[in-house]
C-alpha positions in Angstrom: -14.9 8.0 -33.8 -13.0 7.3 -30.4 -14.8 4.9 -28.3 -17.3 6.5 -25.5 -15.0 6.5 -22.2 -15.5 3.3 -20.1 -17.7 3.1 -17.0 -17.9 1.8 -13.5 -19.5 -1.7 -13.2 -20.5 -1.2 -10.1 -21.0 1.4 -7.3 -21.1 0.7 -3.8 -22.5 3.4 -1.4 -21.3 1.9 2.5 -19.9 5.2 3.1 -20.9 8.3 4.0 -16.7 10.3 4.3 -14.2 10.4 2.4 -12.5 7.0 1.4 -9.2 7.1 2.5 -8.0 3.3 1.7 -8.6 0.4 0.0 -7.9 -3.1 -0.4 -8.3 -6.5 -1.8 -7.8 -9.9 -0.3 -5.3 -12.1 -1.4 -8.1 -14.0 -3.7 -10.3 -11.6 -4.7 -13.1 -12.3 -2.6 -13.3 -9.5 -0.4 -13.0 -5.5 -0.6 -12.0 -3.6 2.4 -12.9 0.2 2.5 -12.2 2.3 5.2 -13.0 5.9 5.4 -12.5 9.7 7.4 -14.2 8.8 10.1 -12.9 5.6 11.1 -15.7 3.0 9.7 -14.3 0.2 7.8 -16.7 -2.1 5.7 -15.6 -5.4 3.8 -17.4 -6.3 1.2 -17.8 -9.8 -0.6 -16.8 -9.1 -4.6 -19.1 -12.3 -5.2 -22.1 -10.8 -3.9 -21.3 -7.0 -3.8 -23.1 -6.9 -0.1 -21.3 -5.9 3.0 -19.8 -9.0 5.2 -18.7 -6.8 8.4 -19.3 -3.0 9.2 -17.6 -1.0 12.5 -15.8 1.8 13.7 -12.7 0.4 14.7 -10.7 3.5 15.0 -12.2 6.9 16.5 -10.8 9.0 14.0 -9.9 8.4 10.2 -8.5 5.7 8.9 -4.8 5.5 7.2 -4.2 1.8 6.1 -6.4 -1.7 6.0 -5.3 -4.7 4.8 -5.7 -8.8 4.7 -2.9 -10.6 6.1 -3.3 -14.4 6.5 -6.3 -15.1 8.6 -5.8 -11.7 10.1 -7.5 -7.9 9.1 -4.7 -4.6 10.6 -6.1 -1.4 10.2 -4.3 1.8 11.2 -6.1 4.8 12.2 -5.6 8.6 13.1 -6.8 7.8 16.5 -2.9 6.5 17.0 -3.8 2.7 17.1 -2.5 0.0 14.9 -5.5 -3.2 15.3 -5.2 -6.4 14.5 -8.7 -8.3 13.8 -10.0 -11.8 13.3 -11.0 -11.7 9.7 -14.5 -13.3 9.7 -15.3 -17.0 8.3 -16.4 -17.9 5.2 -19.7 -18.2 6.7 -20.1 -15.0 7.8 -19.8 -13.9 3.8 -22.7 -16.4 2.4 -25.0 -15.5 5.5 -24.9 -12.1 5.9 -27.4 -9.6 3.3 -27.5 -6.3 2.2 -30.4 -5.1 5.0 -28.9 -6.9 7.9 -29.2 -5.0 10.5 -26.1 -6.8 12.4 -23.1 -7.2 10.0 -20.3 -9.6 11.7 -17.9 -7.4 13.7 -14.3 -8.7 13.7 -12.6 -9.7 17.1 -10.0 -7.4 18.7 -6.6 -9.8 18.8 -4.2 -6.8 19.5 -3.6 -3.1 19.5 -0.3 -0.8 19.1 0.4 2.3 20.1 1.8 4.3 17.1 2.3 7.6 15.5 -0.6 9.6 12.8 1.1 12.5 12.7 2.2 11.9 9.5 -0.7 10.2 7.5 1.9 7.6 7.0 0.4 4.0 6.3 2.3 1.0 7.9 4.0 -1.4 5.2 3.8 -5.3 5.2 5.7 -8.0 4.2 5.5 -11.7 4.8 8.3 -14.4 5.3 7.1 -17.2 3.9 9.9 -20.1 4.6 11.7 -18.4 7.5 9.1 -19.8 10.3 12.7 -20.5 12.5 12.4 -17.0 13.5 9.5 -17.3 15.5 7.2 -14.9 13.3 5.7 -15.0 10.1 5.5 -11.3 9.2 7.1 -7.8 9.6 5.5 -4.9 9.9 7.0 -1.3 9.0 5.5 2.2 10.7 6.7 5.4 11.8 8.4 6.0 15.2 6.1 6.8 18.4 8.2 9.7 19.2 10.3 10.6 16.2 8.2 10.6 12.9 11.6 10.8 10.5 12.5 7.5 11.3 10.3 4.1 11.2 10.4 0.9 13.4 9.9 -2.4 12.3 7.7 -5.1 14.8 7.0 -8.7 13.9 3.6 -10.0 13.1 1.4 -11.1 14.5 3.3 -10.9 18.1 3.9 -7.3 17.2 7.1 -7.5 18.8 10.2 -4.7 17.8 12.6 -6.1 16.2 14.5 -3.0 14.6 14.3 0.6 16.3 14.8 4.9 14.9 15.5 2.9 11.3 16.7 6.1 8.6 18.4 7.9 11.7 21.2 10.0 10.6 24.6 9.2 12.4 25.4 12.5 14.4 28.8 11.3 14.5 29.3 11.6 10.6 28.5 13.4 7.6 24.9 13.9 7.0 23.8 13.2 3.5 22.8 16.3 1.9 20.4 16.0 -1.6 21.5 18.1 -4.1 19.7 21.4 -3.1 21.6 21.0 0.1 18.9 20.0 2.1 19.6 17.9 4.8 16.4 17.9 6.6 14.1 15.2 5.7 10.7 16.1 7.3 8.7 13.3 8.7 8.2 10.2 7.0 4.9 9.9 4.5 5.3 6.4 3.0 7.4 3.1 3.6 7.7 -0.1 1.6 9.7 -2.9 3.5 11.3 -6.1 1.6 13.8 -8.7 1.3 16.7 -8.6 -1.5 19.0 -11.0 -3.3 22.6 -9.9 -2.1 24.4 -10.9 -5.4 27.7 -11.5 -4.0 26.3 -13.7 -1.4 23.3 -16.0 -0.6 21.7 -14.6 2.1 18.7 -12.0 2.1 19.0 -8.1 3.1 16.4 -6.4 4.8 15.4 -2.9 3.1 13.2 -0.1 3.4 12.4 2.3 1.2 11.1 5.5 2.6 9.7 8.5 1.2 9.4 12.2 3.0 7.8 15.1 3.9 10.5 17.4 2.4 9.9 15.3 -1.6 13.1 12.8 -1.0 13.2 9.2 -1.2 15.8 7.2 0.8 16.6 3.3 0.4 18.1 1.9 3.8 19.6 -1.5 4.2 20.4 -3.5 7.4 23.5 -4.8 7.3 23.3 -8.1 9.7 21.5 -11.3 9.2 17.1 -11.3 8.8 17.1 -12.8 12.6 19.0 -10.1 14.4 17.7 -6.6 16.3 18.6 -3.1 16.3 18.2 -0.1 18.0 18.9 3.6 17.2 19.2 2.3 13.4 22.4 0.6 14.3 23.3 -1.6 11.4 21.2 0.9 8.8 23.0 2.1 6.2 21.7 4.7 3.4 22.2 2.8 0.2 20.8 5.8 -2.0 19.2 9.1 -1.9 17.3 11.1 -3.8 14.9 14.1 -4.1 12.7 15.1 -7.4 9.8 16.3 -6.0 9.1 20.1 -4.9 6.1 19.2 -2.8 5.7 16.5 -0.5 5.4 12.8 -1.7 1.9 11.7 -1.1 2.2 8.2 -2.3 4.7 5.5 -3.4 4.0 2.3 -4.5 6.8 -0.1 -5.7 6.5 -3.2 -8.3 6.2 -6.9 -6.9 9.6 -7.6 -7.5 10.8 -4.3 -5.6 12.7 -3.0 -9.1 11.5 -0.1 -9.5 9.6 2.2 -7.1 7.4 5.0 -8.2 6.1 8.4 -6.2 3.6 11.3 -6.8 3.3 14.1 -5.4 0.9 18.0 -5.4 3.3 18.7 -8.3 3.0 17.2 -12.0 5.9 14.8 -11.3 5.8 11.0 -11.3 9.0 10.0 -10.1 10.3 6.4 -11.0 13.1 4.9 -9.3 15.5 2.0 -10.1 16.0 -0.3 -6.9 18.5 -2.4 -7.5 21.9 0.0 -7.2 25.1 -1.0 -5.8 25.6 0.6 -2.2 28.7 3.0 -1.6 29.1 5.7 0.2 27.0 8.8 -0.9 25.6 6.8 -3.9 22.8 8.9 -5.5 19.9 6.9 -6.9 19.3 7.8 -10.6 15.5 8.2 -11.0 13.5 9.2 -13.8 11.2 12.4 -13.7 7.7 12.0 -15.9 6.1 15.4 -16.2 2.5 14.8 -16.9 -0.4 17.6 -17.2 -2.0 16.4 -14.0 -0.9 18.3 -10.8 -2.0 16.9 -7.6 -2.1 13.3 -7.0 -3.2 11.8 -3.6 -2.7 7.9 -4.7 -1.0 5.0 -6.5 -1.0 1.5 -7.2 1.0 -1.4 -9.5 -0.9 -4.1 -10.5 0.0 -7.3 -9.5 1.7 -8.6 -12.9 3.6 -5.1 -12.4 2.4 -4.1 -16.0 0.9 -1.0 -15.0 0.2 1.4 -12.3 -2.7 3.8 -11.5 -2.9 7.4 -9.9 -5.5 9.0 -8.2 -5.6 12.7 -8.6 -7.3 15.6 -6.3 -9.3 16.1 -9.7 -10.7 13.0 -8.7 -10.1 11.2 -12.3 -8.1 7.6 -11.9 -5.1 7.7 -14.8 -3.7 4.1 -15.8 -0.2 4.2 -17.2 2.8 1.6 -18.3 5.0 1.0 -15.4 8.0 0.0 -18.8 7.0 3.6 -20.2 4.6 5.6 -18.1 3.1 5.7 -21.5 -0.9 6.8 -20.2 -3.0 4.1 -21.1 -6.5 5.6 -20.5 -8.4 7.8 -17.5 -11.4 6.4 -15.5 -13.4 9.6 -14.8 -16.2 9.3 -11.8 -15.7 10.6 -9.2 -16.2 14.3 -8.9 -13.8 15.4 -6.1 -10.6 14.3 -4.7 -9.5 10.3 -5.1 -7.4 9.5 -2.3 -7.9 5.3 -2.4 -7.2 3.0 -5.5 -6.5 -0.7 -5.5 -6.0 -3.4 -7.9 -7.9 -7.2 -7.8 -4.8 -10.0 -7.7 -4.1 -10.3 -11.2 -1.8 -13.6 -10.2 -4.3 -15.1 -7.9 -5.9 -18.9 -9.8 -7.4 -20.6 -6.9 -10.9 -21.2 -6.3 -13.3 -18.9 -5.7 -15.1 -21.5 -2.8 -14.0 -24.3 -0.9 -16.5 -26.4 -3.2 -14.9 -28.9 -5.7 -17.4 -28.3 -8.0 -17.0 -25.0 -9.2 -19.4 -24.0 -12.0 -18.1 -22.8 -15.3 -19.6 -19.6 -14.8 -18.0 -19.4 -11.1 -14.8 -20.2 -13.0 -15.4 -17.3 -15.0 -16.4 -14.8 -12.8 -13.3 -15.6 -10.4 -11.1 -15.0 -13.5 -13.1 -11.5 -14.5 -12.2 -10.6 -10.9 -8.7 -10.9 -11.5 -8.9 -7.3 -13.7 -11.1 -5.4 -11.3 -10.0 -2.2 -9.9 -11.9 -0.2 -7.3 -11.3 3.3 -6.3 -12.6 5.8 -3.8 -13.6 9.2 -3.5 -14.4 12.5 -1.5 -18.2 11.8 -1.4 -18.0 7.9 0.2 -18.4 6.2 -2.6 -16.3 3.6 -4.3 -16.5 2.7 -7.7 -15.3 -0.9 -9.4 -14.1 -0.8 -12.6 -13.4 -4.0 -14.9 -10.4 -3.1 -16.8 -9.0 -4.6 -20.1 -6.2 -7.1 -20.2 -3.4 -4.7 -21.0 -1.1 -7.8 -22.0 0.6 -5.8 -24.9 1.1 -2.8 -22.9 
């Protein structure tokens, strides 16, 4: 007999909307959940109680994540925050019936552009402190939602303008349908890449669009300079598998290989590392499954596998090497717009305490496979997955 299908471990009911992100910090320690109407809880994974609980954003909310010492959350309201993530205090005082859950502090706010549902993209420079920022930070344009800008963190200065706008002086790429409108952009992924024929770093994004294409732009000048009016952007490739709308991308930690869904029954996998000339095509890989309609994904850390989240509300884990399916986690009832994996690479200790317990020891590793996703009704379930190694 097949074994019975797998169940949540845990179920956590802070919500009362749709969840529309998730995340996990950096070590595991905290879950961050924000939903339709612009509440965002974190939770402590230790405990499973709520550290903090507010409303930062009057409307619902698009992105949340951990960045050093730092919480940015992105909202339909048109604001980009960034918050004062709580002390570890905060985490071992507050309990599940407390009335007043710690409420980050308001560093900074930006101005920026919901239109398009489109969650800002991250990416930290961890030995380049000479430029006078730690971070970047990748969103849609205020005014023009087909191209992004790109502002440093946490000054939240812009540093690049209108990236992944077209030259009007020259040819306009055209997909192979002819299309050359794009639509407005729906996801981004910013990153640095190994030029092999010299030493220095490139500057990429990786944007996906309204109209189903993917585009790869890549800034010709050194990490440190500006732009404006995508001057120094170049397309390195193009392409465009999906009839519908992408709804999601999600690219491996190495930025290798990208993958996309979409309302359609395609997930679309595409090699990063092509050789830029002019009009070079990307060469991606079309999976048909039997699942139409997928509002979410997410790679594991390790980049073994990835996860969707359809509007059928099951979870389906798959081989990022094959897209062989690996197994469904079934749920939720309606739509699951908001997965997340733990840190699978993440070995530090779960406290600032020396003397960590052997059962602390092995909770923190257990941690490592959790996976928590969100649905329709508010509520987000964990999930402690097998080890996949062999996969």
């Amino acid at each position: 007999m097949p074994p019975p299908p797998p169940s949540p471990a845990h179920i956590l009911r802070l919500h009362g909307s749709q969840i529309n992100d998730l995340s996990f910090s950096p070590d595991n320690e905290r879950l961050y959940a924000g939903d339709a109407d612009g509440h965002v809880t974190i939770s402590s994974t230790i405990t499973l109680r709520p550290i903090a609980n507010w409303k930062p954003h009057s409307d619902g909310l698009l992105g949340i994540q951990e960045w050093n010492e730092f919480i940015i959350t992105q909202g339909r309201d048109n604001k980009l925050h960034i918050w004062q993530r709580p002390g570890k205090a905060a985490q071992l005082t507050e309990t599940a019936g407390s009335p007043d859950l710690a409420t980050p502090q308001l560093l900074k706010t930006l101005d920026v552009n919901s239109l398009n549902y489109c969650r800002f993209s991250i990416m930290n420079l961890y030995d380049t402190t000479d430029l006078g920022y730690t971070g970047m930070l990748a969103i849609p344009n205020l005014v023009d939602s087909s191209v992004a800008d790109i502002w440093s963190l946490p000054s939240l200065t812009r540093i690049h303008a209108a990236v992944g706008k077209w030259d009007v002086e020259g040819p306009i790429p055209v997909d192979g349908r002819g299309d050359t409108k794009t639509g407005i952009i729906m996801a981004l992924h910013l990153f640095l890449s190994e030029e092999e024929s010299s030493s220095r770093r490139r500057l990429k994004l990786l944007a996906a669009y309204e109209n189903g294409s993917v585009t790869l732009w890549g800034f010709s000048e050194g990490l440190g300079d500006m732009s404006v009016e995508s001057k120094g952007w170049n397309e390195i490739w193009s392409s465009r598998i999906h009839v519908e709308t992408v709804m999601a991308m999600a690219v491996t930690p190495e930025n290798r290989v990208a993958f996309t869904v979409s309302a359609d029954h395609i997930i679309g996998q595409y090699p990063m590392e092509q050789t830029e000339c002019e009009s070079t095509n990307a060469s991606p890989t079309i999976h048909r499954t039997k699942y139409p309609g997928n509002a979410a994904i997410a790679i594991r850390s390790d980049g073994r596998i990835f996860a969707t989240g359809g509007w059928d509300g099951k979870v389906r884990l798959y081989s990022t090497k094959s897209c062989k399916p690996l197994g469904t986690l079934s749920y939720h009832r309606d739509s699951c717009r908001a997965i997340a994996f733990a840190n699978q690479n993440y070995e530090g200790f779960a406290s600032d305490d020396a003397d960590e317990s052997d059962d602390d020891i092995e909770e923190r590793l257990e941690r490592k496979h959790w996976f928590a996703a969100g649905g329709k009704e508010g509520r987000i379930s964990l999930w402690k997955l097998m080890d996949f190694t062999k996969k």
